[in-house]
N, C-alpha and C positions, 0 to 999 in steps of 0.2 A: 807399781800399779798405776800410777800418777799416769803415766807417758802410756799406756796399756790406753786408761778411760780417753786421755786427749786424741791419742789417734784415732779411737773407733771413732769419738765426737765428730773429728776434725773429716775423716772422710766421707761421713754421713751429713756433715753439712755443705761438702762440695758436691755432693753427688746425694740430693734428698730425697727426688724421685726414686731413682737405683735404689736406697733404702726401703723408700716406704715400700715399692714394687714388692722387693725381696719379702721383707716380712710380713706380707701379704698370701704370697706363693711359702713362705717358710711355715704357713698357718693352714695353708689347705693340705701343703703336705704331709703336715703331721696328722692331719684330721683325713686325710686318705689313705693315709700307711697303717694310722690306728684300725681303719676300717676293714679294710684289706686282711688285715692278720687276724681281728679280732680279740677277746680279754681273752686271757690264761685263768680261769678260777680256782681259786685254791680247792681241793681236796680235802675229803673227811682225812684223811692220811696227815695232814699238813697241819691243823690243829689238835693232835694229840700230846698229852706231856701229862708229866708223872702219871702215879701208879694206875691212873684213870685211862692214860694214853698207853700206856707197857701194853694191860691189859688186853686193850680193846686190838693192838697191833697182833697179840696170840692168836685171838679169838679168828681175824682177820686171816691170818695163816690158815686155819684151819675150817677156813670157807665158814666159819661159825658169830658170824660180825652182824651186829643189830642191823634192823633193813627199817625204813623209814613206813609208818603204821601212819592209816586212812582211817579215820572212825565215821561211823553215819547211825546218829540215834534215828531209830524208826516209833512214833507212838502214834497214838490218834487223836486229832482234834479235838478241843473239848466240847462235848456236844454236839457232835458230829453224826457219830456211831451209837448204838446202845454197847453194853461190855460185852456180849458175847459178839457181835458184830466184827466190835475193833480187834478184839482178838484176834480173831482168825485173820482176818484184815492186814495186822500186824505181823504176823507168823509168817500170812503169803508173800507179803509186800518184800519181807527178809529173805526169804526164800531168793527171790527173785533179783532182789538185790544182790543176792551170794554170787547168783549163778553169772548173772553177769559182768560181775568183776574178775570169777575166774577165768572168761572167755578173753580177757584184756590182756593183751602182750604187756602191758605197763606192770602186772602182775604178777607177782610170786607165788603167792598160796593168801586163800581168804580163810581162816578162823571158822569155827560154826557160830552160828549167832548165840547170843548171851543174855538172857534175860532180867533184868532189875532185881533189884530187891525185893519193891514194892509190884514188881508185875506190871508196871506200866512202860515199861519200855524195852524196847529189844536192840542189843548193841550188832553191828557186823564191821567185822577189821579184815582191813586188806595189808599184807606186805608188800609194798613196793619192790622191784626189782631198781641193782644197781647202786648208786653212791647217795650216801644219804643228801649230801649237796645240790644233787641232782633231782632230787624229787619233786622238787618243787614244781618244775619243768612238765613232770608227766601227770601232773594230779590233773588236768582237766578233763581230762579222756574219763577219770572217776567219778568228776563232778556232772557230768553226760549223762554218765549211767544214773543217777541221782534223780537227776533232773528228769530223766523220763520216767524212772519209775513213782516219781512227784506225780507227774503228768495226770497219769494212768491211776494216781489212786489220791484223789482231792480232799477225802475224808481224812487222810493219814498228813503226819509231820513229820519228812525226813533233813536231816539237819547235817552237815559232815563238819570233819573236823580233822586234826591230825596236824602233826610235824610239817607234812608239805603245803596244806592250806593254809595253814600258821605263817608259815615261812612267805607263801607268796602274798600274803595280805599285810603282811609287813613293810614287803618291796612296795607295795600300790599305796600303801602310808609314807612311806620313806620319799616316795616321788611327789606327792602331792604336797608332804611340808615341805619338800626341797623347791618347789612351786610357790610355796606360801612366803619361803625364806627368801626369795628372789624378789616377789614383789612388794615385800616392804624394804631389806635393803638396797636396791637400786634407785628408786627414787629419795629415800631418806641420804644416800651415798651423791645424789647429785644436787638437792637442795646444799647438803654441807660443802659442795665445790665451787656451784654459787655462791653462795654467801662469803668464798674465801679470795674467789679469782674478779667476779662483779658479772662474768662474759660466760656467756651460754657456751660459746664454742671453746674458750679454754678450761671449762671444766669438763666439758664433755672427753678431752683430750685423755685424763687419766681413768675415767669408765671404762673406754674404748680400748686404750690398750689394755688395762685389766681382765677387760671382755673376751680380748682375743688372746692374751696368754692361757688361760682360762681354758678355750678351745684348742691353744695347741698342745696343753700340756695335756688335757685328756686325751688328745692322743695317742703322745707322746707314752702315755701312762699305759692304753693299750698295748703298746711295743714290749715295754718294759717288763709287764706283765709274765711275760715269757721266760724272765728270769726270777721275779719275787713274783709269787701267785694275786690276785686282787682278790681279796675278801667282801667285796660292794661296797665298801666304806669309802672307798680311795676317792670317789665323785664328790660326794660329801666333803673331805678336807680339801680336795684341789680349789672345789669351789667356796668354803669357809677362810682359808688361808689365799689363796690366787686374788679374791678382790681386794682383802686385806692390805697382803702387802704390795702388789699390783698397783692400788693407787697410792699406797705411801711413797712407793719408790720414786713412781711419775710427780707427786706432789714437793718432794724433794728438791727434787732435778727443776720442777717449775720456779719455786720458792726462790732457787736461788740465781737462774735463767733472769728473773723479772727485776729480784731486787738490781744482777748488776747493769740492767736495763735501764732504771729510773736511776743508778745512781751517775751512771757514763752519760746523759741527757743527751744521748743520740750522737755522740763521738766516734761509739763502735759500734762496727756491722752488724747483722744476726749472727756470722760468723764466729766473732772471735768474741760473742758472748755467752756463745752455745759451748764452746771451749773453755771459756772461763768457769762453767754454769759444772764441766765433764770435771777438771781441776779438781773440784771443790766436793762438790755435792755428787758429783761423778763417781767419785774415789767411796765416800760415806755409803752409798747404795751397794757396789760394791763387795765393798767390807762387810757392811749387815747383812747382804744375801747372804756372802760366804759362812756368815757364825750360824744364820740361820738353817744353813743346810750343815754344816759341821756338827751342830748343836742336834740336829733333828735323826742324824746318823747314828747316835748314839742309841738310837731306838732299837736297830738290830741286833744291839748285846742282847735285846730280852730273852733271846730264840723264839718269838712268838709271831705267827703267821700275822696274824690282827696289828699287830706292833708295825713289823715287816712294811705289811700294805701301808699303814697312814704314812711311814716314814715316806716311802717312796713316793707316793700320791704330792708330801707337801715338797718333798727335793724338788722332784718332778718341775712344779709349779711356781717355786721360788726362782728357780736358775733361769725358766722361759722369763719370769716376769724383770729378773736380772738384764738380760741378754735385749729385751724390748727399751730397756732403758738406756740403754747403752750403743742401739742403733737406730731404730725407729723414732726414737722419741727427740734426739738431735735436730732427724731431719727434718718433723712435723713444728720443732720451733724455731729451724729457717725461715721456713714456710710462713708461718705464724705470722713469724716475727718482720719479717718482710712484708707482709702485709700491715701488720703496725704503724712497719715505717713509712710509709706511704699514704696511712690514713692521717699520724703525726704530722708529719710535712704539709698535707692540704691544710690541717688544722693549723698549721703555723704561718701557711700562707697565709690564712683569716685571720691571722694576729693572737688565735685563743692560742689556753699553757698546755704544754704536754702531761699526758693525767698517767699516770702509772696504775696499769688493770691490776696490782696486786694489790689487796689491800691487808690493812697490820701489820706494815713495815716495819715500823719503829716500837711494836710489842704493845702502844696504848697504853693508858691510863690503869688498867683494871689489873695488865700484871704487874706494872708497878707497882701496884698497891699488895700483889699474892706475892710478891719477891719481897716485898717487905721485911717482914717477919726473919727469914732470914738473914737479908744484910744488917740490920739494927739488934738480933740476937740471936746470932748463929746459933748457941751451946744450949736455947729455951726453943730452940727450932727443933734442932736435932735431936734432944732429950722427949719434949713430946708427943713427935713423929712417929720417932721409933716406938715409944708407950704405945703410942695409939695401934700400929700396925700389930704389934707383939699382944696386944688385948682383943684386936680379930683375930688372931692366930691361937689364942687360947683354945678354940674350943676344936681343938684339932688332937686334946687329949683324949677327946672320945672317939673319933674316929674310929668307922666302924668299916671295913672294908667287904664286899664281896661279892662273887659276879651276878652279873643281871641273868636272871634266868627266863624261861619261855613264860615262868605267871608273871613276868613284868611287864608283859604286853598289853596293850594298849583296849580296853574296850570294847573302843569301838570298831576294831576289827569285828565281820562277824562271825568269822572260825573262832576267836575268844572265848566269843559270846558262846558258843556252843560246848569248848571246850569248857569252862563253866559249869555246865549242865552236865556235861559227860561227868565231870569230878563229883559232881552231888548224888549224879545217880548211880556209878561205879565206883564206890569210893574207895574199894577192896584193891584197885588198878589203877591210884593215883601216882606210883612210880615202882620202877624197877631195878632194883640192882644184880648185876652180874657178874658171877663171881664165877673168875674165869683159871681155867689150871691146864698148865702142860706137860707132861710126862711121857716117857718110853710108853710103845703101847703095849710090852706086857703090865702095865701098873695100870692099866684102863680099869680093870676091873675095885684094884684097891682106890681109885680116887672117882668113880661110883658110891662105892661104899661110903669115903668119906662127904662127898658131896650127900648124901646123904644123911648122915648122920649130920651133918652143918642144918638139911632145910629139918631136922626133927628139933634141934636148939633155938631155929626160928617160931618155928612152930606153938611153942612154949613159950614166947616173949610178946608181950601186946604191941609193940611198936611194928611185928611184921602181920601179914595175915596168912592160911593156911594153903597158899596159892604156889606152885612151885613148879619146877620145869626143867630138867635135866638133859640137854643136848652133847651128843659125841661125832668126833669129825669121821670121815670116812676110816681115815689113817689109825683111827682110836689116840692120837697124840692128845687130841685138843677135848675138853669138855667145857662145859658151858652150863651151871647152875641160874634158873634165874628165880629171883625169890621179890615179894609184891610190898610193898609196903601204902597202909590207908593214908598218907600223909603228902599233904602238898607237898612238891621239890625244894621250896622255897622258906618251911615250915622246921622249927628246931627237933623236931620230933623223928624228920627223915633226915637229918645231918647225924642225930644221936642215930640212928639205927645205923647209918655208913660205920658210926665209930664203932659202933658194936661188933660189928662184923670182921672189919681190920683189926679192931682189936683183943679182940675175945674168940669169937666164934671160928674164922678161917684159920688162925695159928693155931687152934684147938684142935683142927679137924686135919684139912691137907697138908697144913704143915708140916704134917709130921712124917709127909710122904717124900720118900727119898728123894731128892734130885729134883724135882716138882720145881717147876715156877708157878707164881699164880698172883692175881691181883682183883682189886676188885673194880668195875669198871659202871657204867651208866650216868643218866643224866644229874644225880646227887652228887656222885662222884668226880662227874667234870667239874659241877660249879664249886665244888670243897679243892680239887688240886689246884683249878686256874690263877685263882688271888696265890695259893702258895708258891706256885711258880712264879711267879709274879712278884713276891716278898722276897723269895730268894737270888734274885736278879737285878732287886732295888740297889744294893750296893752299889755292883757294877757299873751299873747305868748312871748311876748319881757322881759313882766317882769321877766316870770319865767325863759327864757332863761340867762336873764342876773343872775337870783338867781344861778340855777344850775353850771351857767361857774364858777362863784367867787367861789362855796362849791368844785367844783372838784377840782380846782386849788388850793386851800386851803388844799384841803385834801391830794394832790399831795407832796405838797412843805413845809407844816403849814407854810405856809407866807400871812398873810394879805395885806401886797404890796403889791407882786407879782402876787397876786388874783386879786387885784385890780387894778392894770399893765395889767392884760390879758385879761381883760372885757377892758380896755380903748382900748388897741391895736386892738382887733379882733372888735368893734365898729366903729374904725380908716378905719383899712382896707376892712369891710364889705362896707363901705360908698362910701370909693374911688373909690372899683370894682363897685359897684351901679352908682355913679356918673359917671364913663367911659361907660356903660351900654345906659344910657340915651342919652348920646353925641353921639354913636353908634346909634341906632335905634330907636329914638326916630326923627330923621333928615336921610335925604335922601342921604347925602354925600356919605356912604358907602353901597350902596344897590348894587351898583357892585362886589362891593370887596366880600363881602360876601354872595349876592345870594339871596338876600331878596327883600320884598316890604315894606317898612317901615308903619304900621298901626299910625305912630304918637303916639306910648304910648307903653307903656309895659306890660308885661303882668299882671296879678293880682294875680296870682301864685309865679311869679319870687322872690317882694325882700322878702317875709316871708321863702321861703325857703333857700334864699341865707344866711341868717341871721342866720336860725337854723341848716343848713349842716357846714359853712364855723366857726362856731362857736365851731363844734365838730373835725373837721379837723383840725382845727389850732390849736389843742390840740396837735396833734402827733409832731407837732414842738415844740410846747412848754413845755411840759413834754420830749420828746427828748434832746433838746439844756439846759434846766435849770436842767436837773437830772445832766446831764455831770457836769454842773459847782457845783452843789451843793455837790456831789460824792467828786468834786476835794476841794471842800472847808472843808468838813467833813473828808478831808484828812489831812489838816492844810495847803493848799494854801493861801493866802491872795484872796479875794474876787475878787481883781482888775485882775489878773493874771488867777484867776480860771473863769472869764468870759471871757478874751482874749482865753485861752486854750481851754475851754469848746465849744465855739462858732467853732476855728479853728479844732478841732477835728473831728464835727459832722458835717462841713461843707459838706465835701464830700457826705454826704450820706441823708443829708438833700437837697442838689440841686437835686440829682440826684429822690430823692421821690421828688419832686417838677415836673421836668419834667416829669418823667413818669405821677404824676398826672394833671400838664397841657395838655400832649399828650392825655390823654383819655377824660377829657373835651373838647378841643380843636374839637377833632374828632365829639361832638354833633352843634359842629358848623356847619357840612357841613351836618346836617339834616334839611329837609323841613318842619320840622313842628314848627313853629318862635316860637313857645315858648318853645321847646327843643332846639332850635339855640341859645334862649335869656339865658339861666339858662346854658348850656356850654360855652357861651362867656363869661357868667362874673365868672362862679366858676375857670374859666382859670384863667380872669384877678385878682382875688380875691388870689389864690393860688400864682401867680407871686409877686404881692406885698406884700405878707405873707412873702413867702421863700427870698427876695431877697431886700426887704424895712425895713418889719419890725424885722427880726432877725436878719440881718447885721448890719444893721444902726440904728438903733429906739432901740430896745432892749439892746443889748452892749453899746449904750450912756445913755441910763438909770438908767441900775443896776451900771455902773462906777461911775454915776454921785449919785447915791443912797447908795453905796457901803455898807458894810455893814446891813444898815439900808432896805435893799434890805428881808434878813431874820427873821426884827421883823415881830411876839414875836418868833420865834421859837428859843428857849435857845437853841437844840440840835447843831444847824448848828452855829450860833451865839457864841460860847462858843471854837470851836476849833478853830475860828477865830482868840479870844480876848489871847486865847494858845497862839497860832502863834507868837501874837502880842508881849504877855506881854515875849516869849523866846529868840524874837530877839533884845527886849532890852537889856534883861540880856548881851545876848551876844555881844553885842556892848559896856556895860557898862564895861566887862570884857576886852577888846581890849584897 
């Protein structure tokens, strides 16, 4: 891999225009090809799984498949109308509204209007034609008709709501925190490049390519699209992870471009510094991309579309920001650095010193003083550490798991807001389950009957209400009970009636019809299988995560320890961020501070990816801080001193990828949508105690305390050591 990173270096520095050109033209292309073909969006088809997914696949056979519902309360002003006025007012207004939504090709069949409880309001539902994914797409054409019958009747309040207004006021939230997350991490990402390089232009260096991997991999992700569906989240992680590691990698490669800059004091060319720079730190970026996408691959054991997308989104954006490193970024510090030399030289004409633009070379004062601790007491290092991490981790015995559903939506959306009101004033139509059955169509008649006698059992239990709906497909194969329940989705009350019905109710009834398949399906249903699908793919996932982290690091270092060391550490601190995680939002304490409504639980999404992103990430540290010490060991350092050195050297540039990567975590914190709030809070706090628990303290109390034996079996490393060793006898025996 060595002779792999030196030749890209080496012909990128002879040829640096022909670089940058290329990946210039390598970046429109991807952003014209993505164009061109356009995203693949996943399909209602492609997020189904367990009995929720069987279901709804029947139902779908049998042309008998939920169609995505438009609501529009119609009431009157207050104060507006006297009551017999608004009345009638209300009635026509409905009327009117019916008629013109039936006229909408966007349209399937509209509902007759519905009246409140209390008489003050009149509902009307449209069924959307088409895939429920899509509706979002055609709801405007509804909100028209809305709008003019608004118009046309000033005294009245029509309000719409629905699945597909839901859905699209989400996207216009999603774009505008992805807006909000842009402009506080971009500037806080180039204050922290200042403050590390001293020079406007070489920090700008790793923004820039960050910027542009960024752009090509959403392209690139378009393309890709074609074969894993994009669920809209992909944008979101390419740009989450793409500037993350985007400027770690650049900042690498610079770190170690400058140090051998200032240490050769102008002996070597940009050339054969930019090579030395590809050697070293060339190899490390690398390595880490690699674990990072090996690591992040494991996502597609979960068989889950959502899974799917982010994985691909972060591959995606890892390998462009890879491949920038590795060509573009060479040739921008010939360039550079050629110009350096030249501004050196007049300087030296003048007689002044040559200044080295990096600055915290030599690690400073401040982490000598956080190394401390561990070189003076390894085993009070390592004993507390861990305490301490293992007491964040604690509260991960409560851990409460499950998915985010449509009432975790945000507010100030204002389809919410309406839906809201729809729930208080329809509370008899706060959710539906669909209990779906297929059979030969001579048994049409017997699993009538039985659906039947199922909605008479409901009927008789207070968790449902007396609302109920009996569909058969053409073929008479397929039927389609739907029964109502008063109870938020989100509410114990509609998870017990799910269980009621799987458990009691259905195998009482159609079960007992011959050959029958059946299952029960809707929005209670999805959010109860999703986490279960989900729990029973944990294993997998985790196994193989944990296989791959030990082979990378192994093939990184050949140190079975050290493998062994970096599965235990990144287990450590995946648990801790997790455990801080739960203590956060899982309780109400901080729902000011951070702008939340605490759902009591987390999301079902959050720890499988925390586990497989923060497992790839904590690579760049760890292939960073252990190449240094092992370089310096393969130098003939003594182990103990080449961890002390190795650590203080790459301090500076390891805090500094640290910040920028908590700043742009961080930044998904102040987005509305709580399970992008919950996966940037903890890759924050995950990344914090990576950079600043486990590499300071944990890590250098380790390998001191391991010394040595830190690089069995690998004889390479292990052999210049026992050099060292057996020379400094000699030479003390000589004395």
């Amino acid at each position: 891999m060595n002779s792999f990173t030196v030749r890209m270096a080496r012909w990128s520095a002879l040829h640096p225009w022909r670089a940058i050109i290329g990946w210039l033209v390598f970046v429109v292309l991807c952003l014209g090809l993505g164009s061109a073909v356009g995203v693949n969006s996943a399909k209602t088809a492609d997020y189904r799984v367990g009995e929720a997914g069987r279901a709804e696949a029947i139902a779908a056979e049998g042309k008998l498949e939920r169609r995505s519902i438009e609501q529009v309360l119609v009431s009157a002003r207050p104060g507006a109308l006297d009551e017999a006025a608004a009345e009638t007012a209300v009635e026509a207004a409905a009327k009117d509204l019916t008629a013109r939504f039936e006229r909408l090709p966007e349209v399937e069949s509209v509902a007759e209007p519905v009246l409140s409880g209390d008489g003050g309001i009149v509902l009307v539902e449209a069924a959307l034609k088409g895939e429920e994914r899509d509706a979002k797409d055609k709801v405007d054409a509804l909100v028209a008709q809305t709008g003019a019958v608004q118009k046309a009747n000033p005294g009245l309040l029509l309000e719409e709501t629905g699945s597909p207004s839901i859905s699209k006021g989400v996207d216009k939230q999603r774009g505008e925190d992805l807006a909000l997350s842009e402009a506080i991490t971009l500037p806080v990402t180039l204050i922290t490049l200042l403050i590390v390089f001293g020079s406007v232009t070489m920090a700008g260096v790793p923004l820039l390519l960050a910027l542009s991997s960024i752009a090509a991999a959403v392209g690139l992700s378009m393309v890709v699209s074609h074969i894993s569906p994009d669920t809209g989240v992909g944008t979101n992680l390419i740009l989450m992870i793409g500037l993350a590691v985007g400027v770690d990698y650049t900042l690498f490669y610079l770190k170690r471009e400058r140090e051998e800059r200032a240490r050769s004091q102008g002996k070597l060319s940009s050339e054969a510094l930019v090579e030395l720079a590809a050697a070293t730190s060339g190899r490390a970026v690398v390595v880490s991309g690699l674990a990072v996408v090996v690591s992040t691959a494991t996502l597609y054991l979960a068989s889950d579309v959502i899974f799917s997308s982010l994985a691909t989104g972060t591959i995606v954006v890892v390998l462009v920001a890879v491949l920038s490193s590795l060509t573009v970024l060479p040739a921008l510090l010939v360039k550079l650095g050629k110009r350096a030399e030249r501004r050196e030289r007049r300087r030296a004409e003048r007689g002044k010193p040559v200044r080295s633009r990096m600055r915290g070379e030599s690690g400073g004062r401040v982490w000598a003083a956080l190394l401390r601790p561990a070189n003076r007491h390894p085993v009070a290092t390592l004993c507390v550490s861990v305490l301490a991490l293992l007491a964040l981790a604690a509260p991960l015995a409560g851990l409460k798991i499950t998915e985010m559903s449509r009432d975790t939506h945000s507010r100030e959306i204002p389809a919410m807001q309406v839906y809201d009101r729809l729930n208080e004033a329809f509370p008899e139509r706060r959710v539906t389950h669909d209990i779906v059955v297929r059979a030969d169509a001579g048994r049409s008649t017997e699993v009538t009957a039985a659906l039947s006698k199922l909605a008479e059992l409901a009927h008789a239990d207070p968790l449902f209400t007396d609302a109920e709906r009996i569909r058969t497909s053409d073929d008479r194969r397929v039927s389609v009970l739907e029964l109502k329940v008063p109870y938020l989705g989100n509410s114990d009350e509609a998870y017990d009636s799910l269980d009621q019905l799987r458990d009691e109710y259905v195998p009482a009834t159609v079960g007992g019809i011959e050959g029958a398949e059946y299952g029960v399906s809707g929005d209670v249903a999805r959010y109860s299988d999703y986490p279960a699908h989900q729990n029973s793919k944990l294993p997998l996932v985790l196994g193989a995560l944990l296989l791959v982290t030990f082979v990378m690091t192994l093939y990184a270092f050949r140190s079975v320890v050290l493998a062994l060391l970096g599965v235990v550490l990144n287990l450590l601190s995946a648990a801790a961020a997790l455990g801080l995680l739960v203590l956060i939002f899982q309780g109400s304490w901080a729902e000011g501070l951070l702008n939340f409504d605490s759902t009591g639980s987390v999301g079902s999404r959050v720890p499988l990816f925390l586990f497989v992103i923060l497992f790839g990430l904590s690579m760049d540290y760890q292939v960073f801080v252990v190449s240094r010490i092992r370089e310096a060991v393969l130098g003939g350092v003594p182990t103990r001193q080449a961890v002390l050195d190795g650590i203080r050297s790459s301090a500076s540039v390891v805090t500094s990828a640290a910040v920028v990567m908590t700043t742009v975590f961080t930044s998904f914190v102040f987005l509305h949508i709580i399970e992008m709030k919950q996966i940037g809070f903890v890759l924050a706090a995950a990344v914090l105690l990576d950079a600043f628990v486990i590499r300071v303290l944990i890590l250098p109390a380790a390998m001191l305390l391991l010394g040595e034996a830190s690089w069995w079996p690998s004889r390479g490393v292990r052999r210049p050591v026992r050099e060292n060793r057996e020379a400094s006898a000699v030479a003390a025996d000589v004395r």
